[in-house]
C-alpha positions in Angstrom: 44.3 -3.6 95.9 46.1 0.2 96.2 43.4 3.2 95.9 44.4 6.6 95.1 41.7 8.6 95.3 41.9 11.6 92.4 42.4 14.9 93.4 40.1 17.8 94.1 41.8 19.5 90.6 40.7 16.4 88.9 37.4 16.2 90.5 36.5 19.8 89.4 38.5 19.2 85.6 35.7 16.0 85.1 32.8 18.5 86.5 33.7 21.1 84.0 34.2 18.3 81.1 30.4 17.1 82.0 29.3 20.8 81.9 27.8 19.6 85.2 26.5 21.7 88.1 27.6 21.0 92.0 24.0 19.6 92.4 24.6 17.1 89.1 27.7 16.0 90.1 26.2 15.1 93.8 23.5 13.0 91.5 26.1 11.3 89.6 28.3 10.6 92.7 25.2 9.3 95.1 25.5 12.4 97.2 22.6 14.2 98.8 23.9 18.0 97.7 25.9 20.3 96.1 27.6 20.9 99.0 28.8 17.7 99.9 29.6 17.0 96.6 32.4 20.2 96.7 33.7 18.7 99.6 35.1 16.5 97.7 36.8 19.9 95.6 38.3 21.3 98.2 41.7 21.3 99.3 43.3 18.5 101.5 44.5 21.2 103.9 40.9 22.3 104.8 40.2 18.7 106.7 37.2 19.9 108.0 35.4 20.6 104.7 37.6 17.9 102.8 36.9 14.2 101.7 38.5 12.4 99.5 36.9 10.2 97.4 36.3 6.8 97.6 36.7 3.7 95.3 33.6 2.7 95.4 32.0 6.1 94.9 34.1 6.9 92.3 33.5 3.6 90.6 29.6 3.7 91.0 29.9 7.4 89.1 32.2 5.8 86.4 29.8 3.0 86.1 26.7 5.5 85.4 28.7 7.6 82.9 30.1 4.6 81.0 27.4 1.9 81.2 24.9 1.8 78.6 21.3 2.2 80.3 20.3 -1.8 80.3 23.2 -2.9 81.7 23.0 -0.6 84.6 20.0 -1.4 85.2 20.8 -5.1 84.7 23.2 -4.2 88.0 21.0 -2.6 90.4 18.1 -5.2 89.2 20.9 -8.0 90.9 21.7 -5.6 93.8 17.9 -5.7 94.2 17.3 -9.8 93.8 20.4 -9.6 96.9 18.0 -7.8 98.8 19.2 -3.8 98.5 16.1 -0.7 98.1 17.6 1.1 95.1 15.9 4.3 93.8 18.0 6.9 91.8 15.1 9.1 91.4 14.9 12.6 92.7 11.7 11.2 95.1 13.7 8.8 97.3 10.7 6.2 97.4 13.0 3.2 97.1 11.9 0.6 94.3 11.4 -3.1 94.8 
């Protein structure tokens, strides 16, 4: 498999297309702020602010964005029969 992450232009051209806010996008991502989620938008040559993005972040984003509700649920309801604590709720308490 060959990755490319997208860039921090095209990271903040899909925030603007959402009409999101720093703090939705870290939501949508699986980030825990606003801040870490512009790390992500800023510039390769600032490595100690910068990340790029990865796959699997990227693809779990995707995923919410293009999924209808019952089949991501359908998902995480698997990812939970395998074992994983998944809560995407603003309280954290993980659900079973």
């Amino acid at each position: 498999m060959k990755y490319k992450p997208p860039s921090p232009e095209d990271l903040v051209r899909l925030k603007e297309a959402l009409g999101y806010s720093s703090a939705q996008m870290a939501d949508l991502f699986g980030v825990a702020t606003g801040r870490q989620w512009r790390r992500y938008t800023s510039k390769p040559e600032d490595p100690t602010n910068h990340r790029d993005m990865s796959l699997q972040m990227l693809f779990f984003a995707t995923a919410r964005l293009e999924l209808d509700q019952d089949t991501f649920e359908r998902i995480l309801d698997r990812m939970r029969a395998y074992g994983a604590h998944v809560d995407l709720s603003a309280d954290g308490n993980p659900q079973q």
